[in-house]
N, C-alpha and C positions, 0 to 999 in steps of 0.2 A: 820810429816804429812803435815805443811806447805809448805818444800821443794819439797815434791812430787806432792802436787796440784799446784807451782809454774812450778815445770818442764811440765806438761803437759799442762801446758798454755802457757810453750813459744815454747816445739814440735808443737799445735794446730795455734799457729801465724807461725811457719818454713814450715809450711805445703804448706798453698797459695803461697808462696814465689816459693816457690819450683816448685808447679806445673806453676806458672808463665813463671819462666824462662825456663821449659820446653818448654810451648808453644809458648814462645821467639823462640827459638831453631830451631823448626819444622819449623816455619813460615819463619825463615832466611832459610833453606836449601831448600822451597817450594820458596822462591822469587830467589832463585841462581838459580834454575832448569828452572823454567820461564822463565829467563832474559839468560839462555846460549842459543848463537847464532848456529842457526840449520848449519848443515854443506851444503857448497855450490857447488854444482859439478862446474868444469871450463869447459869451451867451447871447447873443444876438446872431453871430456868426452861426454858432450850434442851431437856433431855432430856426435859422432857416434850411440848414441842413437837412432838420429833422421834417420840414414842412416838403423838403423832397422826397423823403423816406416815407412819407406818411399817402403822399400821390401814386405810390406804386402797389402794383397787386401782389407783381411777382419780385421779392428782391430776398432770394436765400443771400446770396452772395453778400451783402453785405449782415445781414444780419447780427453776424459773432462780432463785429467790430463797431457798427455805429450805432451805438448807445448811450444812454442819452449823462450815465453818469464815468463818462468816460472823456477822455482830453480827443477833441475832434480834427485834432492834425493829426493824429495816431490814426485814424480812421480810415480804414480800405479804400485805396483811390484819392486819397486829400493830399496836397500837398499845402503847409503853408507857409509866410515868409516871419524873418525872425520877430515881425509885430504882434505873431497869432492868427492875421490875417490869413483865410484862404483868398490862394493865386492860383492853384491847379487843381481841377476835378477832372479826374481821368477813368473812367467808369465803361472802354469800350467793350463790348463782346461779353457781359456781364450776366444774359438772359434777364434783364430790365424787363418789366409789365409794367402797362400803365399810363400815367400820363407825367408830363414832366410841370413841376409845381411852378408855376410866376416867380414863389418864394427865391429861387434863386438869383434873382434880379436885384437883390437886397443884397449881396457879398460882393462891399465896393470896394475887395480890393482884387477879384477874382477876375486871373487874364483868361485863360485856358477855359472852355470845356470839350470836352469831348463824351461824348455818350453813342457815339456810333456801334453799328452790329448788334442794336438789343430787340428790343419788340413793342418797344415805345410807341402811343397811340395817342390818337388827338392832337389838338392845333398848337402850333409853336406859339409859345408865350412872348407876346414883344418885348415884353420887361425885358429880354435877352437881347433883341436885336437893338432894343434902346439902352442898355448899358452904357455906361460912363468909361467902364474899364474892361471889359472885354474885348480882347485882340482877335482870341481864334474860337470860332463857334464851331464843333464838328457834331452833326445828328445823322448822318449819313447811316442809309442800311436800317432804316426804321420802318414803320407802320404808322407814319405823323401823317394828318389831314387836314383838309380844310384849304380854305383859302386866306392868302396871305391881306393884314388889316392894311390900312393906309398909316405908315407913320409920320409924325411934325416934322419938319425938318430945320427947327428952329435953332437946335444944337448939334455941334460938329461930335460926331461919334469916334469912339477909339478903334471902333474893329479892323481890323485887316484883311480875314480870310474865314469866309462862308464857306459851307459846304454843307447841303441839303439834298444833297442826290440820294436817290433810291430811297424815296416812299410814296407817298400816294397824294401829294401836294396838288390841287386843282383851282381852277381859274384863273381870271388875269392877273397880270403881275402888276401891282400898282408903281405907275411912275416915281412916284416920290420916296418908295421905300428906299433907295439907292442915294437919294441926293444931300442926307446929313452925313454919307458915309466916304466923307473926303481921303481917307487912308486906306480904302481898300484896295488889295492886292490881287486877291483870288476869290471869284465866285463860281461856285458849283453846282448850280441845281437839275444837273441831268435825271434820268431816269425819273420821271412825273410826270403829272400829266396837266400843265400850264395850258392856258390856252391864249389867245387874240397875239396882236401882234406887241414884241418886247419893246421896254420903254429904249426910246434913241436918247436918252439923256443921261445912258450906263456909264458915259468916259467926263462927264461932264464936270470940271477942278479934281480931278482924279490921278494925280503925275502917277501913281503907284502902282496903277492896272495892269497886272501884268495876266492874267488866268483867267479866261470867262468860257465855263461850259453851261451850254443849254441843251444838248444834244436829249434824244427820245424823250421828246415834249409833243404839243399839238399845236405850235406855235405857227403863227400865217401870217402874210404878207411879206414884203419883201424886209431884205438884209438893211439893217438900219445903217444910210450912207454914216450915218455920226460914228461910228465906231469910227471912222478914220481921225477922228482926232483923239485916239487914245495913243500918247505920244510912246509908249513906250509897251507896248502887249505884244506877247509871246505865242497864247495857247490862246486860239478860237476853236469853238469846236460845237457846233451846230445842228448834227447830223440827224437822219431821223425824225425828222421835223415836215412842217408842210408850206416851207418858205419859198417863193416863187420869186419868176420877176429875172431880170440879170446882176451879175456880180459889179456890185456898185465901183465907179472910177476910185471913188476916196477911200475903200477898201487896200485899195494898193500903194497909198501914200502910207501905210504904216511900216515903214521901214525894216522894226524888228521884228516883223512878225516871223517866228520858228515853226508854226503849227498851224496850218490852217484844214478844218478838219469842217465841209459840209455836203457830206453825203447824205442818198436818199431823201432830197428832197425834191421840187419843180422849178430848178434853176435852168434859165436856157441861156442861149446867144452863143458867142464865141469867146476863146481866150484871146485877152488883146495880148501882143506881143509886146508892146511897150509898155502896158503895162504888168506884166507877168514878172520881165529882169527888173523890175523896183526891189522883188522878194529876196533881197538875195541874199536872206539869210536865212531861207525856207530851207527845212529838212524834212517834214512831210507837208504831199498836198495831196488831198481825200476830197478831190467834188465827185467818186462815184456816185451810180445810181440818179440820175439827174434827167436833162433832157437837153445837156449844151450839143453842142455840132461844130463843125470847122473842125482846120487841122491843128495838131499840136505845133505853138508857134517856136519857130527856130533859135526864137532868144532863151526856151528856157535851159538851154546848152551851158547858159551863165548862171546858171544855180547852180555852182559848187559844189554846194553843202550839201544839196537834195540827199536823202536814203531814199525814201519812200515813194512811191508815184501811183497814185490810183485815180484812173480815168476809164475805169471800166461800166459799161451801160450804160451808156448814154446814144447817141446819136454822129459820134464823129467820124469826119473820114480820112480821104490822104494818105500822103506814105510818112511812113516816119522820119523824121528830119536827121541827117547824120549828126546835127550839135550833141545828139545826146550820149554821144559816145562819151562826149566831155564831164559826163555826171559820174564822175569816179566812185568817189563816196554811194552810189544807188544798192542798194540791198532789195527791196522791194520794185518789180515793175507790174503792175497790173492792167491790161488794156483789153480786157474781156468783152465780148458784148458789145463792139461799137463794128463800123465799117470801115474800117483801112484798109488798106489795098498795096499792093507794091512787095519788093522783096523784103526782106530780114537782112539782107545785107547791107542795106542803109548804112544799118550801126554796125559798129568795132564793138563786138561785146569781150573784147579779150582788153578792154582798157575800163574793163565795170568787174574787177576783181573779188570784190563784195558780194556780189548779185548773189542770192538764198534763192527768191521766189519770182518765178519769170511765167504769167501767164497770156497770153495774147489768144487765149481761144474765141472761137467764135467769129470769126473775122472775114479778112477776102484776101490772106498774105498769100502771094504764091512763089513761085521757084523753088530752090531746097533750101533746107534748114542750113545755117553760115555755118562754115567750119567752126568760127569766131565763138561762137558758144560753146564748145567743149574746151573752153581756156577757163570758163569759169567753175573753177573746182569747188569751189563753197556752194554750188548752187545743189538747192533740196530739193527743191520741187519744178518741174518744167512741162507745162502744160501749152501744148503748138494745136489742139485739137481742133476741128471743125474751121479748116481752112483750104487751101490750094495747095499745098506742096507738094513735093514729088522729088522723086531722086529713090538712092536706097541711105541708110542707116551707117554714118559714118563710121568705121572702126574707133576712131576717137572717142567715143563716146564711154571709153570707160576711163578718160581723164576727170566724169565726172564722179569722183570718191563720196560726196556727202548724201548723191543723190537717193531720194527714197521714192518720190512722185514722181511717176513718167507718164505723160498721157501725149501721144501724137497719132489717135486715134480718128475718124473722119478726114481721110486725105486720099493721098493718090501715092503713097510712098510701095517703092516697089523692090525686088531684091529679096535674098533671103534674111533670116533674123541673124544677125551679125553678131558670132559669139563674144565679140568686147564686152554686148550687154551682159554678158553673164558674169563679167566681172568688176564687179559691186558691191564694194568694200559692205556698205550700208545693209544691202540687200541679204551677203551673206549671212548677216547676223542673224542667230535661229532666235534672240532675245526681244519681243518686240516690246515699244513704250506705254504701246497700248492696243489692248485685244479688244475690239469692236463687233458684235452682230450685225454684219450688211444687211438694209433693207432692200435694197436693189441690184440687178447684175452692173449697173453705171453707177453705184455712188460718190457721192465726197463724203464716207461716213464719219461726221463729227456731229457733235450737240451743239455748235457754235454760232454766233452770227454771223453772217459772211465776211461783217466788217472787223471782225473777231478772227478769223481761220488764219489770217497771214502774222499773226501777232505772236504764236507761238511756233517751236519746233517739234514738240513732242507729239501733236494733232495729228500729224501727215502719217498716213499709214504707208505701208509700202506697196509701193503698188505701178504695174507695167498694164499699158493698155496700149494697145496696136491696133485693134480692132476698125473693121470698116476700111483699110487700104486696100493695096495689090501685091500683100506680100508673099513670094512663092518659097517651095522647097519646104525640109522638114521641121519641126520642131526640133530644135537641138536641145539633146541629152543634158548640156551642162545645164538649163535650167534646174534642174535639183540640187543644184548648187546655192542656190539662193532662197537658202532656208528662212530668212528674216520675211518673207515676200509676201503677203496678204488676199491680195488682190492679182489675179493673170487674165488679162481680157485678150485672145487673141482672133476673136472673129471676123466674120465677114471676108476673110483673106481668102488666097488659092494653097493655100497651105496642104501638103498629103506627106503622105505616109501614116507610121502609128504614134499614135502617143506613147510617149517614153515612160517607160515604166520610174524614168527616177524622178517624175511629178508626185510620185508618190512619198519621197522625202521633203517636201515641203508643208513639214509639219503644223506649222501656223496659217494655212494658205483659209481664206475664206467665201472666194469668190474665185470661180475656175472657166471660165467661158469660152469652149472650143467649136463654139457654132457656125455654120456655115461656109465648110473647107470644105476637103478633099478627103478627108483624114480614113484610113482603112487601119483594119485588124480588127482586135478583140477589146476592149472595154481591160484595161491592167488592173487585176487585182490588188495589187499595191495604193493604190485609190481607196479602198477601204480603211485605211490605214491615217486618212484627212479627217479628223473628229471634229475638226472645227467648221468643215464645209458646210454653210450656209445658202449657199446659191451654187451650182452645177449644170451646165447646159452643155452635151456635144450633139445637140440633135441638127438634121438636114446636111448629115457627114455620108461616109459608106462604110459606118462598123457594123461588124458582124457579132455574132456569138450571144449565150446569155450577159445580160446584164446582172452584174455582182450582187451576191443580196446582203454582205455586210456591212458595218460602220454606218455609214450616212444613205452612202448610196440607194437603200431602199427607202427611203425619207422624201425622195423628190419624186414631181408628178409628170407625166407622159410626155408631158410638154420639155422636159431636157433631152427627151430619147428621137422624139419622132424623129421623118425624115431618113432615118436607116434601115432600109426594108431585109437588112439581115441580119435585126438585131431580133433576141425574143427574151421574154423576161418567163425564170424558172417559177414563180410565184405568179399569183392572181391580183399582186399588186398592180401591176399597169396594165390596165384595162384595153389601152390602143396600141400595148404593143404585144405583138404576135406569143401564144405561151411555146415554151421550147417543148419541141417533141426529144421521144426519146432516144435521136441524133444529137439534137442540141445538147440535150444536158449532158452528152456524153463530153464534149464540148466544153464542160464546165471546168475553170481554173483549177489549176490545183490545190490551192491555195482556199478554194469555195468548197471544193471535196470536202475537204481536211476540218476545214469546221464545222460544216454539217456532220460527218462524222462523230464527229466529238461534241456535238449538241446531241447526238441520238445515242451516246453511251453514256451522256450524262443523266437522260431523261430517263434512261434503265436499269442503271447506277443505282440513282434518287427512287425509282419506284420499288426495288427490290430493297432497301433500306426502308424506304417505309412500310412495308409490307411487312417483312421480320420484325420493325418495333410495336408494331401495332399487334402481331401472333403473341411477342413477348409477353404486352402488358398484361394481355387476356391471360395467359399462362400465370402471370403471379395474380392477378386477381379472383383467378377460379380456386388458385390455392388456400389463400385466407379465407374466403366463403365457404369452403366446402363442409369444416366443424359445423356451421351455423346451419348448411343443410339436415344435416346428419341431425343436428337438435331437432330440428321442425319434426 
């Protein structure tokens, strides 16, 4: 017993010891750290620093820092290695003017630049693209011009990864500038304006290629067969271009290819099916906007991997191959714009779990919509429009929880509106991600590129279009439930009865189009109450009564009313439709009473206020004058 109360009396004294010399410890590697002297750029390094500083118009930004009697590894943006050398200039988003100086071609030990996002102008300095030690060039998001020089390609280059997208780059691209540069990995020069056809000798001693965008150029002729001997690329991406001709065989020998992205250009022919499963490590394939035809071949079922599929506008036709049921992983299908034909039941869309974004409009699908689609709960958007189907609106349809984009407008879908749609989780929400001014009763209102709109989620507004079937019966009431909801297109239907006064809780609603029903009553004054209503049409219905003159509703022109030969407007606003006599206005809402009311005691309110302050002022001004009278 005494040995063990001895031992933990002298573990209990080893203890402080301990953590002492710890904190010895720390303290000694904290005062080494301290006392190491920062590294020093040398004055060759500096002057060419300053010969960059000296090319620009506009550089507040660096100003307070790169000076000339100052240590120029300290300096805004420098990074340098424990020699003094600069190895990193990182100056992106900076508001740069100017142009960018040669002099930088001179800091040989400088791996990094970046200068992207400023307002940089004039021609890239080759001195950069001929660097000895430059890995990564980034000018992207500039104002640079001109056309690119012919470089030697006498010496093997260090670069890796280009990126010159987005500026104003023009002309041909010279063959040779690519062929000192045996190490690179990633070239970018999208958004420019390049023209003639691109060098085929891009993959040429290049094991390292894995990234090549040329996409919104003006580049022509066909797809260089030589890319197939880039043994190992990932990212093609082409698009936007004026590339013609068909999709070269040796294109499909690239094994790893993940990305293949050439839309919007004049590609035709068809997809080979033997050669399509070579890809089968594709996760997107983007040949929309094109001019191919044939059918989607049945091998690409063996694309595992696939998320993406756009093969929208073009020319194809067919039914769709049931393989595709097998693309589990698919998030994306877009088959807009072409001629297919056949049912939707092809595919098991309840083994495509993923699916966000399903558009097939435009087409020639007929039968009804597959049960098999209301399996997919993640999907957002589902556009069936401008096709064949028919049937009614399955009650399932509100397994689809994420949905915010409905359109299965232009068809022959028949039945009443099936209150399942009203229950939509998405749709409830009065919160929208983005509040949008429609330019039209049909938009897609985004600011986006087409090939842009399925790339995000927050785009998709919310929005129900039925418009153009054979839908009968009434509008149901729970719609005002769906306060999140943007966009309501229910025309062209057999649709009757009244509109539901609880449209008018659909506070966010900006697009309302009850045109061409059945629909009778009175115009709900609840409707006034839509501030955001930009577009409004219930005309060639059978309503009756004044037209509201609050909120919006006196904002729109004749053309939302006609077509109701018992409607009459209290105002001299709508010229073709009938003015209400004084039957009709008796007629008027109660709700239209009540604020005209209260417009007309305000405007008597306000005039008999101004009238007594105007008596007053006169009253104390004749007082102070009147001594001065009295003098005269």
């Amino acid at each position: 017993m005494e040995n063990t109360t001895q031992q933990l009396h002298s573990s209990s004294n080893r203890k402080p010891k301990t953590l002492q010399v710890s904190l010895l410890a720390v303290a000694l590697v904290l005062l080494l750290f301290l006392a190491s002297p920062v590294s020093s750029c040398n004055e060759e390094e500096k002057t060419s620093l300053l010969g960059f500083l000296d090319g620009l118009s506009q550089a507040s930004a660096l100003n307070t820092s790169w000076k000339n009697d100052t240590n120029c590894c300290l300096w805004e943006g420098v990074t340098c290695n424990e020699d003094g050398a600069v190895m990193d200039i990182s100056l992106a988003s900076m508001g740069l003017e100017g142009h960018i100086s040669p002099s930088l071609g001179n800091l040989t030990g400088l791996l990094r630049l970046n200068l992207s996002g400023n307002l940089l102008s004039g021609e890239l300095p080759p001195e950069l693209l001929l660097s000895s030690c430059i890995v990564v060039l980034d000018v992207s998001f500039n104002k640079l011009n001109g056309e690119f020089h012919k470089l030697p390609s006498t010496q093997e280059l260090a670069i890796k990864v280009i990126n010159i997208s987005s500026n104003f780059f023009t002309g041909y691209f010279p063959s040779d500038t690519l062929d000192g540069m045996k190490n690179l990995a990633s070239l970018n020069m999208s958004n420019n304006s390049f023209t003639g056809k691109f060098p085929s000798t891009v993959c040429v001693d290049k094991p390292f290629f894995v990234v090549l965008d040329l996409s919104c150029n003006q580049f022509h002729g066909g797809i260089p067969p030589e890319l197939g001997n880039c043994p190992v690329l990932r990212v093609l991406k082409a698009g936007q271009n004026q590339f013609s001709g068909t999709l070269p065989c040796e294109l499909f020998n690239v094994t790893s290819l993940e990305h293949l992205s050439l839309p919007n250009n004049h590609l035709q022919g068809k997809l080979d099916p033997e050669h399509v499963v070579k890809l089968i490590k594709l996760v997107i394939l983007d040949l929309a906007g094109n001019w191919l035809n044939g059918e989607i071949p049945d091998s690409i079922g063996q694309l595992k991997m696939l998320e993406e599929l756009h093969l929208d506008n073009n020319n194809m036709s067919g039914e769709l191959p049931s393989s595709l049921s097998n693309c589990s992983n698919l998030t994306t299908f877009i088959l807009k714009g072409n001629n297919f034909h056949g049912k939707l039941t092809n595919v098991n869309f309840s083994t495509l779990p993923n699916l966000k974004f399903l558009d097939f409009r435009s087409n020639k699908f007929s039968g009804t919509v597959p049960e098999s689609i209301y399996s997919c709960s993640n999907l957002i958007d589902l556009r069936l429009s401008y096709n064949e189907l028919h049937g009614q609106l399955s009650s399932r349809i509100n397994n689809l929880k994420s949905l915010r984009f409905l359109d299965m407008s232009n068809n022959s879908l028949t039945g009443d509106i099936t209150v399942a749609l009203m229950e939509m989780p998405m749709l409830e929400q009065a919160k929208s991600e983005q509040i949008f001014l429609a330019t039209s009763v049909f938009p897609f209102p985004l600011y986006l590129a087409p090939f842009l709109q399925y790339r995000t989620t927050n785009g998709f507004p919310r929005t129900i279009n039925l418009g153009y079937n054979r839908l009968t019966g009434v509008i149901p009431p729970e719609l005002g439930d769906l306060k999140g909801l943007l966009v309501l297109n229910l025309s062209f239907n057999n649709l009757y009865g009244e509109i539901p006064e609880s449209i008018g809780n659909l506070v966010n609603l900006q697009v309302l189009d009850l045109s061409y029903n059945n629909l009778t009553g009175a115009i709900p004054s609840t409707l006034e109450t839509l501030h955001f209503l930009s577009k409004f049409d219930i005309s060639n219905n059978d309503m009756e009564g004044p037209i509201p003159t609050g909120g919006q509703l006196s904002t729109f022109p004749d053309s939302s009313f006609v077509g109701n030969p018992k409607l009459c407007s209290p105002t001299l606003v709508h010229l073709c439709v009938p003015h209400c006599s004084s039957t009709n206005a008796a007629a008027l809402p109660i709700a239209s009473t009540e604020q005209y009311i209260d417009k007309v005691i305000f405007v008597i309110a306000f005039g008999i206020f101004f009238g007594v302050g105007v008596l007053y002022d006169q009253m104390v001004l004749s007082r102070y004058n009147w001594p001065n009278l009295v003098q005269l």
